[in-house]
PLY file of the C-alpha trace (Angstrom):
ply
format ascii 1.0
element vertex 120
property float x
property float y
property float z
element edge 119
property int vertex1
property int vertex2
end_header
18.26 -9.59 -14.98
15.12 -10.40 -13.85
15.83 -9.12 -10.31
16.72 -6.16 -11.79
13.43 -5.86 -13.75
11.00 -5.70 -10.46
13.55 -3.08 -8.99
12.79 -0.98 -12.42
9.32 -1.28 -11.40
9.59 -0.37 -7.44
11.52 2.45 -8.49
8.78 3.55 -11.28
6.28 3.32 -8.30
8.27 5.26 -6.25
8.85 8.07 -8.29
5.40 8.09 -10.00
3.03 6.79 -7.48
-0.57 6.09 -8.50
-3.58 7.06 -6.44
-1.26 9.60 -4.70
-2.82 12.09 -2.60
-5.76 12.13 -0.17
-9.56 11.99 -0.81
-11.77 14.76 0.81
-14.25 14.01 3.34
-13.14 9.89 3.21
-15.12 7.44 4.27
-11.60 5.65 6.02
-9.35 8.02 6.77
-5.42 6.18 8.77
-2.77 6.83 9.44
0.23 4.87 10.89
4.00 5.26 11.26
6.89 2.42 10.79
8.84 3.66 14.26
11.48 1.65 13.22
12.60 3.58 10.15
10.12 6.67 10.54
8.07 5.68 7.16
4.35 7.21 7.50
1.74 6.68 5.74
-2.07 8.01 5.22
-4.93 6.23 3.37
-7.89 7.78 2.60
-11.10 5.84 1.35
-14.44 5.50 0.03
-16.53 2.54 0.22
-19.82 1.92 -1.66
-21.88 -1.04 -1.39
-18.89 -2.88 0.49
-16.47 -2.25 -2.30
-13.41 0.72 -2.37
-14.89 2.91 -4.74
-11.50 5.05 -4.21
-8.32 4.89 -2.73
-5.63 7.11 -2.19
-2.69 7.37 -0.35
-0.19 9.79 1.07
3.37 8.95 2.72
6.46 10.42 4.25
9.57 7.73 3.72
11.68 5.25 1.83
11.16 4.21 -1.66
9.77 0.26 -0.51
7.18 2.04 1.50
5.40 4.75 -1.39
6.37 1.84 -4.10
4.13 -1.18 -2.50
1.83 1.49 -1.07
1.14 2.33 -4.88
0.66 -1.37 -5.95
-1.69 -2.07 -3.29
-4.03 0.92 -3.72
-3.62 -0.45 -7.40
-4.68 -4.23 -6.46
-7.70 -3.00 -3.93
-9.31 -0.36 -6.28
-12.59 -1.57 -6.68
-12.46 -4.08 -4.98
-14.88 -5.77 -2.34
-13.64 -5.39 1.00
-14.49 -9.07 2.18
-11.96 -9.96 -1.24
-9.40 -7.31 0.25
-10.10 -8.95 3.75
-8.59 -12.58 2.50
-5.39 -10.77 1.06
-2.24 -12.41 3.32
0.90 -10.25 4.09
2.51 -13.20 1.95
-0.07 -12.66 -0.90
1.02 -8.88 -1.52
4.57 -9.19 -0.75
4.68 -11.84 -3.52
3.65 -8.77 -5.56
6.70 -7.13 -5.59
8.24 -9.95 -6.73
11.61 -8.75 -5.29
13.57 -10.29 -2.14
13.51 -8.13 0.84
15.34 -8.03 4.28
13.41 -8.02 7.37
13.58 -4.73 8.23
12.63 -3.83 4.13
9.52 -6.03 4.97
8.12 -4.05 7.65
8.46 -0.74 5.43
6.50 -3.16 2.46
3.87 -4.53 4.80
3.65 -0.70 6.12
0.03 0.23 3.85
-0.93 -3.08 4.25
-0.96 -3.24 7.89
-3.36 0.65 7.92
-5.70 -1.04 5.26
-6.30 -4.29 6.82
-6.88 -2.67 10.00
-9.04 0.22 8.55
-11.32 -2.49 7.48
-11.97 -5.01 10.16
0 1
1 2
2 3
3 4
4 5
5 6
6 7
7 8
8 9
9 10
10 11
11 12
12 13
13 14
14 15
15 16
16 17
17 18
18 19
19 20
20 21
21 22
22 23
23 24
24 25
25 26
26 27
27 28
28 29
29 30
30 31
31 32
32 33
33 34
34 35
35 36
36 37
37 38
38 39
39 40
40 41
41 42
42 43
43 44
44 45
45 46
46 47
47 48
48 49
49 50
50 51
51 52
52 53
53 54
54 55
55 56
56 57
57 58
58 59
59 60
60 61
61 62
62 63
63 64
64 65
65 66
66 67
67 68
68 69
69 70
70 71
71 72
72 73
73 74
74 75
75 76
76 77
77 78
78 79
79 80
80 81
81 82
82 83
83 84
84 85
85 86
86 87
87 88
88 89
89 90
90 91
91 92
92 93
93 94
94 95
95 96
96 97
97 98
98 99
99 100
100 101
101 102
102 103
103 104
104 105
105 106
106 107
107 108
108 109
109 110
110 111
111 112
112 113
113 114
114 115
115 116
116 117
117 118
118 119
């Protein structure tokens, strides 16, 4: 049941993503592209005094992919980016909260992998 829970909440990201679309004239503006399974994804930020004022997001691809790319503009908003910085692959994958494959991993880690390398 449980299980089944955090899929009810993937899906509700999926289909009603927040921070969906992309910010004019962005501070950070990636893109990158899971060439495994085609996912793509766009990020657009601003950052003010070292923290993501905003952060929105645009993507092409499976539900896993929009669904964490939701949670984690959700869980960097307004945040400092030396705080986003120390966020581990394992850290936001633990958000989900749901087992994936390997393959589902990549498409998860997708929006994590453009942020943490927007802000090196």
């Amino acid at each position: 049941m449980q299980d089944q829970l955090y899929r009810e909440i993937i899906l509700e990201h999926w289909k009603n993503p927040h921070n969906y679309g992309v910010i004019p004239d962005a501070d950070i503006d990636v893109v990158d592209v899971n060439e495994l399974c085609g996912d793509s994804i766009r990020i657009t930020m601003e950052i003010k005094n070292n923290k993501i004022e905003h952060i929105m997001f645009s993507s092409e691809g499976c539900a896993i992919s929009k669904a964490s790319a939701s949670m984690l503009t959700d869980l960097v908003h307004k945040k400092a980016v030396s705080d986003v910085k120390k966020i581990t692959p394992e850290n936001f994958l633990e958000l989900l909260e749901i087992e994936l494959t390997p393959a589902r991993t990549k498409c998860a880690l997708l929006s994590y992998s453009i942020l943490q390398n927007a802000i090196k």
